[in-house]
C-alpha positions as CSV (number, residue, x, y, z in Angstrom):
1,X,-23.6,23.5,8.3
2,X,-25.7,20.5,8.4
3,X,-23.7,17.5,11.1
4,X,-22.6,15.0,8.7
5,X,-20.6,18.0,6.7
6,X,-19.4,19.1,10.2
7,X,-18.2,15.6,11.4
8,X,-16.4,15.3,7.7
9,X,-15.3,18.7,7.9
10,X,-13.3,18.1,11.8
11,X,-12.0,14.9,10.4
12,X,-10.4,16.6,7.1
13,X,-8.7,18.8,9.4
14,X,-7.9,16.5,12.3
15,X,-5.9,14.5,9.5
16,X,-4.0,17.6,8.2
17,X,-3.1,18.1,11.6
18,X,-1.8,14.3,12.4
19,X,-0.1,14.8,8.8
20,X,2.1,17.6,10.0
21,X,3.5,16.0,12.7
22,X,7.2,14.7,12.8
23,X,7.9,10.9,11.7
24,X,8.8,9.0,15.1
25,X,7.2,7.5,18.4
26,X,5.5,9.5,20.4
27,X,7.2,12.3,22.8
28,X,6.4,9.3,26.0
29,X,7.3,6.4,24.1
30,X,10.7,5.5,25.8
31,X,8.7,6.0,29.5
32,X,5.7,3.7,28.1
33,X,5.6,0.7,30.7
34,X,3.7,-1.7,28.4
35,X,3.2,-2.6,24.3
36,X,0.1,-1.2,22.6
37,X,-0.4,-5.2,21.5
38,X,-0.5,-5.9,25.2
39,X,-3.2,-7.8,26.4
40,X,-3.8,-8.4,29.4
41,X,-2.9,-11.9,31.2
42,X,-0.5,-12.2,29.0
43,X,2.7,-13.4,31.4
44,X,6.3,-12.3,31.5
45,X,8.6,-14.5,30.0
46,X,11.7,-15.3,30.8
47,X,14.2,-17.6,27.7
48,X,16.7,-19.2,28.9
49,X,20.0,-20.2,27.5
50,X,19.2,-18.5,24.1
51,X,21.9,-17.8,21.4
52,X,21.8,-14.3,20.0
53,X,22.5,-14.0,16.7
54,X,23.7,-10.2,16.5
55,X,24.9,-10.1,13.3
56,X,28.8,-8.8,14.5
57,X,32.1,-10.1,13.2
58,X,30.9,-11.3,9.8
59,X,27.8,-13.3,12.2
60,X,30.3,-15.3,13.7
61,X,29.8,-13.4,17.2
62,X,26.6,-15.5,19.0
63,X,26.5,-14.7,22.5
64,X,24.3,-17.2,24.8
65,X,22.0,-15.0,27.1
66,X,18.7,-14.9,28.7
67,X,15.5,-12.7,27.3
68,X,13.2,-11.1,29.8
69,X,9.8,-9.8,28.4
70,X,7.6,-8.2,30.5
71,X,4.1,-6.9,28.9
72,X,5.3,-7.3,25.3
73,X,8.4,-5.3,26.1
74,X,12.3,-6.2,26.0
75,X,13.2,-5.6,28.9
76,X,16.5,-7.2,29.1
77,X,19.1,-9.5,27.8
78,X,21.8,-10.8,29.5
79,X,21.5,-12.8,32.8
80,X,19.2,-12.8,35.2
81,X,19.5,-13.1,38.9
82,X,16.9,-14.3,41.4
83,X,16.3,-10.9,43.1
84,X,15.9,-9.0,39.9
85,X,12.8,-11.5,39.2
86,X,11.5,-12.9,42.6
87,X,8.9,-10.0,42.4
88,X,6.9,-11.3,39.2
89,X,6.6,-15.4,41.1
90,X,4.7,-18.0,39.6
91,X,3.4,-15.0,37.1
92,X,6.3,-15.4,35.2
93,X,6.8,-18.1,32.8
94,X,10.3,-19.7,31.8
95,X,11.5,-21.2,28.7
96,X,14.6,-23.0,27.7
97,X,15.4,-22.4,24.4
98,X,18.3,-25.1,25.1
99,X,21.1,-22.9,23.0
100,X,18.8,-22.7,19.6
101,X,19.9,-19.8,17.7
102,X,17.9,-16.8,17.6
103,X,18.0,-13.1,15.9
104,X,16.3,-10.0,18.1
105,X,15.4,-7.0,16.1
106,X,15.0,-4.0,17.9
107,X,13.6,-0.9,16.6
108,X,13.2,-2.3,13.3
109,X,9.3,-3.0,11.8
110,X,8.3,-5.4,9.8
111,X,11.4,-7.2,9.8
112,X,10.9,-10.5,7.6
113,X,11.8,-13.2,5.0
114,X,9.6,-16.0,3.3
115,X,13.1,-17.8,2.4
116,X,12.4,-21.3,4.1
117,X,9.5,-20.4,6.3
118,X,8.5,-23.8,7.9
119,X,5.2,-24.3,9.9
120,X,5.5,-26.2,12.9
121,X,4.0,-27.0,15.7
122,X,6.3,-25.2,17.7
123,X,4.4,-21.7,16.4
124,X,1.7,-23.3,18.4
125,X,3.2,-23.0,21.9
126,X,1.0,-20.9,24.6
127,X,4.0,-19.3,26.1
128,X,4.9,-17.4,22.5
129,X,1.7,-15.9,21.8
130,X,0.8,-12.2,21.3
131,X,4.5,-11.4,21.8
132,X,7.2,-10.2,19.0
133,X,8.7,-11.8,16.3
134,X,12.0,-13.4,16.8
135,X,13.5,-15.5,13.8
136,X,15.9,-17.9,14.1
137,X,18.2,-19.3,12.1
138,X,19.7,-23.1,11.5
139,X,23.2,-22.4,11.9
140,X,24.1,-24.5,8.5
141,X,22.4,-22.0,6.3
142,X,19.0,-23.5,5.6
143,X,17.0,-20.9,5.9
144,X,15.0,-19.4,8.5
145,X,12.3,-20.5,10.9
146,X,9.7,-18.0,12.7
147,X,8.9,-18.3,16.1
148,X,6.3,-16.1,17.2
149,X,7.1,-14.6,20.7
């Protein structure tokens, strides 16, 4: 068989192959120590004083808590002490989000709306680049405004 038919020929059946596999993450996903959108230089972040919106008790339930991303991973939420992050030192970069109201989805792709998108300069900042989306919402209902972190 001539190359170009044997190059087609191992991709055909490297697809059928990738095909058959089951739907999910990888087998090492959970133990993965960085994002595949990682790149590198890219500091841990640490956001202060955030509201979570979690969506509990009719949305009513908005916790205020600290988000710690490390290499374009969650790793936390919650609070922070000085010895759980002393290791990372001027590396890691802190924002105040100053209570704004924010909504983290997990496990969930492509989570979106285009319901009251507004550009801003905010969506400009250097400390929310190349990170994941987090939307926030105006707590009197006027639609939703992107942050990308």
């Amino acid at each position: 068989m001539p190359r170009e038919e044997t190059i087609w020929v191992e991709a055909t059946i490297a697809q059928c192959q990738y095909l058959q596999q089951s739907a999910g993450p990888s087998p090492n996903f959970y133990d993965r120590t960085q994002n595949d959108r990682f790149v590198p230089g890219t500091k841990p972040t640490l956001i202060k004083n955030a509201k979570i919106w979690t969506g509990l008790h009719n949305g009513t339930q908005v916790p205020e808590a600290d988000i710690f991303i490390d290499k374009v991973l969650l790793m936390g939420v919650g609070s922070f002490g000085y010895s759980q992050l002393e290791a990372y030192g001027s590396s890691l970069e802190v924002v105040d989000a100053h209570g704004a109201i924010g909504s983290l989805y997990l496990r969930i792709v492509d989570v979106h709306s285009q319901l009251g998108i507004l550009i801003t300069r905010r969506l400009n900042s250097r400390v929310l680049r190349q990170r994941t989306a987090i939307l926030s919402r105006e707590p009197r209902g006027h639609g939703f405004e992107a942050w990308m972190v």
